[in-house]
C-alpha positions as CSV (number, residue, x, y, z in Angstrom):
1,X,0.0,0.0,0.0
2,X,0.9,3.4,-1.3
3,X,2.2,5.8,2.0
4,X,2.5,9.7,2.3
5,X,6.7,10.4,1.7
6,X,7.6,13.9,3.1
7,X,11.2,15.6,2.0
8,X,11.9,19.1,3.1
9,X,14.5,20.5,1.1
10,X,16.6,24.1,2.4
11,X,19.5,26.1,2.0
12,X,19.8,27.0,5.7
13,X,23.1,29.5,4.8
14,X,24.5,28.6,8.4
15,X,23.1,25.6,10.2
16,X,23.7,27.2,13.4
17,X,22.2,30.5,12.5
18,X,18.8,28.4,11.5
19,X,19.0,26.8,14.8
20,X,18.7,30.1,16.6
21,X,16.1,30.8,14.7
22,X,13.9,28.0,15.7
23,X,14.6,25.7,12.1
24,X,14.4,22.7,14.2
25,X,11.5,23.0,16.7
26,X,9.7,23.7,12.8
27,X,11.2,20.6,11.4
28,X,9.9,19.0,14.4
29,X,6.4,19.9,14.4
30,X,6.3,19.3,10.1
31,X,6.6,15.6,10.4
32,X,9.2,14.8,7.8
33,X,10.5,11.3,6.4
34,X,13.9,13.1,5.0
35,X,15.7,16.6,5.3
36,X,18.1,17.4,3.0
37,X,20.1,20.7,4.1
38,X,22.4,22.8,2.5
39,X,25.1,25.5,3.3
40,X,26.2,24.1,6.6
41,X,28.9,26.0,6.8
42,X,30.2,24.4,10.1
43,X,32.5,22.1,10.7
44,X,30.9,18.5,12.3
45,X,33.3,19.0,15.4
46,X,31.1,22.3,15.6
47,X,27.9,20.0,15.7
48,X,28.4,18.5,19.0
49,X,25.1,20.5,20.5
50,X,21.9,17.9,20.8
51,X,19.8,20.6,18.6
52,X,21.9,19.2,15.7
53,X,21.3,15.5,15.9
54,X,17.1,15.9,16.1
55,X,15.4,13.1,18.2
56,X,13.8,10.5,15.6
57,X,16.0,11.1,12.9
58,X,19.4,9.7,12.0
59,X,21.7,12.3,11.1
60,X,24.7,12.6,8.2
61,X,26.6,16.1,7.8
62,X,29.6,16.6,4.9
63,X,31.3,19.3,6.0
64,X,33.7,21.9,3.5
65,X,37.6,21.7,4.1
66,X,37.0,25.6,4.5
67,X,35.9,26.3,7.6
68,X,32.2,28.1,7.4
69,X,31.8,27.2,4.0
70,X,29.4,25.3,2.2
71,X,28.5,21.6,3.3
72,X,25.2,19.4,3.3
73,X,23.4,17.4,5.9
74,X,20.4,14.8,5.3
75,X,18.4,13.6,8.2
76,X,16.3,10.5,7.9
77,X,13.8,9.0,10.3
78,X,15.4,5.4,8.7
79,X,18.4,4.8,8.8
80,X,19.9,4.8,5.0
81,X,21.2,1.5,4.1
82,X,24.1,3.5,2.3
83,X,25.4,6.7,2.2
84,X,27.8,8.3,-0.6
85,X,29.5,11.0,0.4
86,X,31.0,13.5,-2.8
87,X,30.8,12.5,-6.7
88,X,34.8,11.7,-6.9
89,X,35.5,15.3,-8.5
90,X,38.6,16.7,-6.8
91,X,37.9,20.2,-7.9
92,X,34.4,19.9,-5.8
93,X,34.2,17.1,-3.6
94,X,36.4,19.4,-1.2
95,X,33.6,22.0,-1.0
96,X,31.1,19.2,0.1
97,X,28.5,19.5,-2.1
98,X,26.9,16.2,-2.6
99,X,25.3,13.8,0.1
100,X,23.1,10.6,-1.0
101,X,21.3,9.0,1.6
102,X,19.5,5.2,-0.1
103,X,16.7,3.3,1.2
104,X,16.1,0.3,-0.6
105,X,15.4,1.5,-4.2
106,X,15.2,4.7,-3.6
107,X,18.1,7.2,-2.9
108,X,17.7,11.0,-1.3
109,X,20.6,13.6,-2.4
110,X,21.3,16.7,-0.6
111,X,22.9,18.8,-3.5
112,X,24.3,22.3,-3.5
113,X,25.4,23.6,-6.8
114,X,28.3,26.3,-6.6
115,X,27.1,29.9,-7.3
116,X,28.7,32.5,-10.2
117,X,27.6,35.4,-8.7
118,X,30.9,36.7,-7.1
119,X,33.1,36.7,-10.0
120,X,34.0,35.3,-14.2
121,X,36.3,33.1,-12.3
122,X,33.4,31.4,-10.1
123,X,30.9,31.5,-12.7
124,X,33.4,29.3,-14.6
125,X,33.5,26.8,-11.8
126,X,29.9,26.8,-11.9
127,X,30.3,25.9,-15.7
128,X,32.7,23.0,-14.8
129,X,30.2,21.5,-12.4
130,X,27.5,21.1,-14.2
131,X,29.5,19.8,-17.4
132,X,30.4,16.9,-14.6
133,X,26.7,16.9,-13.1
134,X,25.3,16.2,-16.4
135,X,26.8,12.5,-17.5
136,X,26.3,11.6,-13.7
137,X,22.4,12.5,-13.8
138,X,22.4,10.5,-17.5
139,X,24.6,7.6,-15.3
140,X,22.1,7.6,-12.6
141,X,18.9,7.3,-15.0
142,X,20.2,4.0,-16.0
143,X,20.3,2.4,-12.6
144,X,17.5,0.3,-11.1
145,X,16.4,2.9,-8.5
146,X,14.6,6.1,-8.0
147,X,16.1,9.0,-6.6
148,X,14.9,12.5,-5.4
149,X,18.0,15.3,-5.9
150,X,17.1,18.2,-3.4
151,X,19.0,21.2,-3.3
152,X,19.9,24.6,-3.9
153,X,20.5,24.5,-8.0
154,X,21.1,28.1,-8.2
155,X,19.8,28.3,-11.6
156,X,16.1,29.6,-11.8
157,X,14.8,28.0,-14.9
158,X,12.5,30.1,-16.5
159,X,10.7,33.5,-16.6
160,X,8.2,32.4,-14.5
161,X,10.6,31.5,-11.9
162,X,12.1,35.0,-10.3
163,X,10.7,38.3,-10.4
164,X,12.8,40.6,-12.4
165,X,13.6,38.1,-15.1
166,X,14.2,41.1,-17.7
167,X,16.9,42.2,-15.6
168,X,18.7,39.5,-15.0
169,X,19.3,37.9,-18.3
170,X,23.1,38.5,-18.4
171,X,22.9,37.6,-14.2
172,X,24.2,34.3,-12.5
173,X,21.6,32.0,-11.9
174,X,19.5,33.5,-15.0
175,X,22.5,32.7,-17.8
176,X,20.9,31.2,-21.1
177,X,23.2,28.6,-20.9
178,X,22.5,27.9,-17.4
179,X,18.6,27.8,-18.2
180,X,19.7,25.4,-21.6
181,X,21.5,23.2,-19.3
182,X,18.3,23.0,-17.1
183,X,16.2,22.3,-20.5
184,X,18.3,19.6,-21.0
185,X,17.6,17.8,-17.5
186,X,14.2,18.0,-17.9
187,X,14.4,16.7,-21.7
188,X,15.7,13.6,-20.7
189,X,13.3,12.7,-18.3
190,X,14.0,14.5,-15.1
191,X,10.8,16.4,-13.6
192,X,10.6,19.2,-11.5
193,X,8.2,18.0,-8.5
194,X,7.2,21.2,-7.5
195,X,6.1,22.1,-10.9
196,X,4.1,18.7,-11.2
197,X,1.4,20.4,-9.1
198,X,2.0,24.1,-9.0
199,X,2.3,26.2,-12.1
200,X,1.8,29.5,-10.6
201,X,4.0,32.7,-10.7
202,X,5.5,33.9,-7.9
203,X,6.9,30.6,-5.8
204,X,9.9,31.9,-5.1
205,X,12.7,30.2,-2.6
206,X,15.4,33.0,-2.3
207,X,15.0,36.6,-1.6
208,X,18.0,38.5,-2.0
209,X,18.8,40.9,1.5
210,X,19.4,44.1,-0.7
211,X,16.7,46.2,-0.4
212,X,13.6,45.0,0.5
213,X,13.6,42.1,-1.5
214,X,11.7,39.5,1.0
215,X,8.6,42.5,2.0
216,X,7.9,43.1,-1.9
217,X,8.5,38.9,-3.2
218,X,11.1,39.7,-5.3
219,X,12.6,36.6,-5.5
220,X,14.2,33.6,-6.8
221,X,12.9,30.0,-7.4
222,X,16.2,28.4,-6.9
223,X,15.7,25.3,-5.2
224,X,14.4,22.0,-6.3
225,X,13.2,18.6,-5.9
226,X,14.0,17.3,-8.8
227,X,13.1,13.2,-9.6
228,X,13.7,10.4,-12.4
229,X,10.9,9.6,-14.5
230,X,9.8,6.5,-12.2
231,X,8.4,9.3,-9.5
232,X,6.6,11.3,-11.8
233,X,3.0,11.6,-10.9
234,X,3.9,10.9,-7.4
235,X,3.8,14.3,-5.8
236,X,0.3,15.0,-3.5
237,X,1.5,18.3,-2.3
238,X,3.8,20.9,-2.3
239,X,4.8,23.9,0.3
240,X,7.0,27.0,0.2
241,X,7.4,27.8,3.9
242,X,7.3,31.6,4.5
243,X,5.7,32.2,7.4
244,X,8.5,32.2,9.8
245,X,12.6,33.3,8.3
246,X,15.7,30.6,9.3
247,X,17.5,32.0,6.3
248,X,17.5,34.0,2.8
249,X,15.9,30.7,1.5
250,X,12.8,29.2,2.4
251,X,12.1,25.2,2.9
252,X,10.6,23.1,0.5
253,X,8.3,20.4,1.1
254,X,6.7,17.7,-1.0
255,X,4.7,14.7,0.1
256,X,5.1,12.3,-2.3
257,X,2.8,8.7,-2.3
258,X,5.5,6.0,-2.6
C-alpha cells in the first residue's frame, strides 16, 4: 500500500544560525521522512550540540575543508542503508556538495550547486560542475532505483521562476546557458516535483537581503526537488514555507505517495 513520503529541502546558509532561529523546533512539528540541508557551513566538530542531531532522525553532515563554508546534511527517520559521500570530483568534492542518503530503491541527495555570482572566475567553476553533473544524472537514470535530488541548484529555470527576469538575463543564476543546461535535465526525463502540481507565478525560494527584497517577493525559485521519471506523478502536495525566516531561503516540502 501506497504511503505519504515527506522531503523538506533548504538552504539553511548557516546551520547554526537556522537553529537560533527555531529551524528545528519547525522541522519538528512538520513531520518529515527526509531533510536534505544545505550550506552548513560548520564544521561537524562544531555540531556536538543535541539541537543538531534531532530526536527520531538519524543524522549525516559533509562538511567543507574551509571552515564556514558550504557543506550538506540529510536527516532521515530510517536509517539509510548507504550513504555516498562526494561525486569523486577533486575540484568539488572538497567543498562538500553532494550527500546521497538510499533506502532500498530509492536514494535522497542533498545537492548544492556552486554559485557564479561573485566573479568570471566562479561563474566558470559553476560551468565545470554542471559539465560533470550532467553524465552523472544521465549515469544515474540507468540504474535500477529512483532518486529524489534536493537542493539549492542556483539556476532559476524560467521567466516564471524569479521576479525581475528582464533584468537579470546576463545575471548568474539566470544565464541562457545555465537555463539550456536546465532544459536539458528535464528533456531527458528528469521532472521538476514542484512544478508537477504548482504552475503559478511567484513561488519563489530566495530573496536576496538588498533592499527589500523578502517585503515586496522579489525573488528567486532556486531550489528544487528534482526526480527520475519513475516518481513522476507521485507528488500530492507541495509547500514553500514563508511564514517564519531561518534563512535567505525558504524550505521546500513535497509529500510524495510511494
Amino acid at each position: 500500500m501506497a504511503s505519504r513520503f515527506r522531503v523538506i529541502s533548504i538552504n539553511v546558509n548557516g546551520i547554526r544560525a537556522a537553529a537560533r532561529k527555531g529551524f528545528f523546533d519547525w522541522m519538528a512539528a512538520k513531520k518529515p521522512d527526509v531533510v536534505c540541508v544545505q550550506e552548513i557551513r560548520a564544521q561537524i566538530q562544531q555540531l556536538d550540540d543535541p539541537v543538531f542531531s534531532p530526536a527520531g532522525y538519524h543524522c549525516e553532515y559533509l562538511d567543507a575543508d574551509k571552515k564556514g563554508y558550504s557543506g550538506v546534511a540529510i536527516y532521515s527517520r530510517r536509517k539509510p542503508d548507504r550513504i555516498i559521500r562526494g561525486l569523486g570530483w577533486a575540484e568539488f568534492d572538497h567543498e562538500a556538495r553532494y550527500l546521497e542518503a538510499q533506502f532500498g530503491k530509492l536514494s535522497v541527495v542533498s545537492l548544492y550547486l556552486p554559485s557564479g555570482s561573485s566573479s568570471e572566475e566562479r561563474q566558470a567553476k559553476k560551468f565545470r560542475f554542471l559539465d560533470l553533473l550532467m553524465p552523472h544524472l544521465r549515469k544515474l537514470r540507468r540504474k535500477r532505483r529512483e532518486y529524489i535530488l534536493c537542493g539549492d541548484w542556483n539556476i532559476a529555470h524560467r521567466e516564471i521562476d524569479l521576479k525581475n527576469w528582464k533584468a537579470n538575463q546576463k545575471n548568474s543564476g539566470f544565464l541562457p546557458e545555465e537555463r539550456a543546461w536546465m532544459d536539458q535535465l528535464f528533456a531527458e526525463g528528469y521532472v521538476d516535483a514542484f512544478r508537477e502540481i504548482n504552475s503559478e507565478a511567484e513561488q519563489y525560494t530566495w530573496w536576496s537581503n538588498r533592499g527589500r527584497a523578502w517585503d515586496n517577493n522579489v525573488g528567486w525559485r532556486i531550489d528544487y526537488q528534482v526526480v527520475t521519471p519513475g516518481l513522476k506523478g507521485k507528488v500530492r502536495a507541495a509547500e514553500i514555507f514563508r511564514a517564519r525566516r531561518f534563512s535567505d531561503h525558504a524550505p521546500l516540502t513535497l509529500d510524495y505517495e510511494l
